[in-house]
N, C-alpha and C positions, 0 to 999 in steps of 0.2 A: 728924187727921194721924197718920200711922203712926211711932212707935217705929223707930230703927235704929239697930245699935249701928256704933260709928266702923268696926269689924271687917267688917262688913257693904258698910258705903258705903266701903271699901277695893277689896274686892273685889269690887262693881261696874264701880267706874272702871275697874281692873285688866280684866276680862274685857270691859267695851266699846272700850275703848282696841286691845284685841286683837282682837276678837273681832266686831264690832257687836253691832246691839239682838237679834236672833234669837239669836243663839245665845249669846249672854249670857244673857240670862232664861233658857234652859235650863237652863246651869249651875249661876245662881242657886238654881233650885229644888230641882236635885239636891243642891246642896251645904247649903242652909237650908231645909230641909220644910216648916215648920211656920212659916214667916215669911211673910207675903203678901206677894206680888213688886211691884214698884214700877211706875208707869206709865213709861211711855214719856218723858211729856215730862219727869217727875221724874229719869230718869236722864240725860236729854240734859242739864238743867240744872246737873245735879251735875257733869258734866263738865265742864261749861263755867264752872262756878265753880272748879271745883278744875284746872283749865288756868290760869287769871287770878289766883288765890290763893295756890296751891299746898298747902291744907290740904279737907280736906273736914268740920271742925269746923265746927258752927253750920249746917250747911244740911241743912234741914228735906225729909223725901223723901212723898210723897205714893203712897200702896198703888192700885194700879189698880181701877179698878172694872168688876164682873162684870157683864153686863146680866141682869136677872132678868125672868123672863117668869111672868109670874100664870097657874093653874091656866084665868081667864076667857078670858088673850088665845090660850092655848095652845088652848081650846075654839072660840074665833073662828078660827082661823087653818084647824086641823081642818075647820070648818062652810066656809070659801073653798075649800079642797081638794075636800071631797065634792063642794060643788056644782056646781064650774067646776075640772072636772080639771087645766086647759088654761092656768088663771090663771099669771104670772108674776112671780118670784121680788120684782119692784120695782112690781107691781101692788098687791099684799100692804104691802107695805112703806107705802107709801104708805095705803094705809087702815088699817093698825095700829099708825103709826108710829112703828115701830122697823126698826132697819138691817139691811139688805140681806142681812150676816153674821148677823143672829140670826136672822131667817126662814128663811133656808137651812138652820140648822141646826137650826129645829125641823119643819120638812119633813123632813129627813131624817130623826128621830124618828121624826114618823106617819107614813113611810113603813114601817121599823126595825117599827117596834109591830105597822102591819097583818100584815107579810108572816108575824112571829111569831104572833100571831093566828092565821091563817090555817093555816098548819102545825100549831097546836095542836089547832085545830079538825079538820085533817082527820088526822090520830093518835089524836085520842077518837073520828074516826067508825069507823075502824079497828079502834080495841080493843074498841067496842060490837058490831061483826059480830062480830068472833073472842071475842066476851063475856070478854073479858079486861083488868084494871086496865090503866091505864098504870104503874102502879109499877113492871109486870113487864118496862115497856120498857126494858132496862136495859144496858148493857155492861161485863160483869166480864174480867177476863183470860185468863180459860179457857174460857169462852161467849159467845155471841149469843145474847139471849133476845132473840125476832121476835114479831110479833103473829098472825103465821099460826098457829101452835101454839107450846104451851109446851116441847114437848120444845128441849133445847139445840143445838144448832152447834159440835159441838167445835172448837176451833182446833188445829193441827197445831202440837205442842209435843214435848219431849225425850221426855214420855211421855205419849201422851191417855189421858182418861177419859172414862167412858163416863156421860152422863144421861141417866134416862129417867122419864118417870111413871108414879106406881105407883098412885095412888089419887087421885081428884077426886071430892070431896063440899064440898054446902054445909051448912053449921050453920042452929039454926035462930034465929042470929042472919043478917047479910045480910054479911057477909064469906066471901068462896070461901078454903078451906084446898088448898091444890095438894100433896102430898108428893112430894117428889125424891129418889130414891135415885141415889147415884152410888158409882162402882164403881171404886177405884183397882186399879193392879195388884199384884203377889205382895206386896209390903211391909206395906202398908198397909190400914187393916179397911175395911170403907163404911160411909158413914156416912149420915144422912137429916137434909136440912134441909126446912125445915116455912116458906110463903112464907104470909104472911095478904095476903088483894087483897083491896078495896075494890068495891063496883060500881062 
């Protein structure tokens, strides 16, 4: 059973009293971080003693419990996915029994994973045509670095400058050295930055 101080189970009652269960535990968390928020039925209780009491001394608050899903069942549920696209949400449920709500949200996961997957995958096929790291995929505030070529994309700023490459050699280690000269205007000297990429 969870530790609360009187401070605490004040200002529960206080924000359900106003507020109901939803938007109370919000509070709740904003307002104490680092305290595990109370169950549901623990704060209707609380209530309900401390309406008939009028103290909230001496009543004990129980910390909500998170449902945890094993690395196994998370494998299982993945392996009903692939194999039967079409399965539903309480099909699952029912053969991994666990609730409705946890399924859901570990679907939306391996859904979340593949589509990242996927985009990663087709960005490394990208850089491999344009034989260029993904490191170099990068977005600075004064460039686009694209995977079609290395040279930059000025962005249209108070003053642009101008990139271009000057030299592309490989070492006879397996990192590509790319040099960038860039080119400010009357102020300013140019300078060269030196980008190490990876295969």
């Amino acid at each position: 059973m969870g530790k609360y101080t009187t401070h605490e189970k004040v200002y529960l009652v206080e924000k359900y009293v106003k507020y109901k269960h939803k938007k109370c535990v919000r509070k709740f968390r904003l307002r104490f971080p680092m305290t595990p928020i109370p169950s549901k039925s623990s704060i209707v209780k609380l209530v309900k003693k401390w309406r008939k009491n009028g103290t909230v001394l001496g009543i004990g608050l129980r910390p909500r419990l998170r449902p945890h899903v094993s690395s196994k069942m998370f494998l299982v549920i993945k392996s009903l996915l692939d194999n039967e696209p079409s399965i539903s949400i309480q099909d699952i449920s029912k053969v991994t029994y666990l609730s409705r709500q946890v399924v859901k949200k570990v679907k939306k996961r391996i859904e979340t994973d593949s589509i990242i997957t996927h985009s990663m995958s087709q960005m490394a096929v990208e850089c491999s045509k344009a034989d260029i790291s993904s490191s170099l995929l990068s977005y600075d505030k004064k460039h686009i670095y694209t995977s079609e070529n290395i040279k930059a994309e000025p962005l249209s700023e108070v003053f642009e400058e101008e990139t271009t490459v000057i030299k592309r050699e490989r070492n006879t280690m397996s990192p590509e050295t790319v040099l960038i000269k860039t080119e400010f205007p009357a102020p300013w000297s140019e300078t060269l930055s030196q980008y190490i990429l990876g295969d």
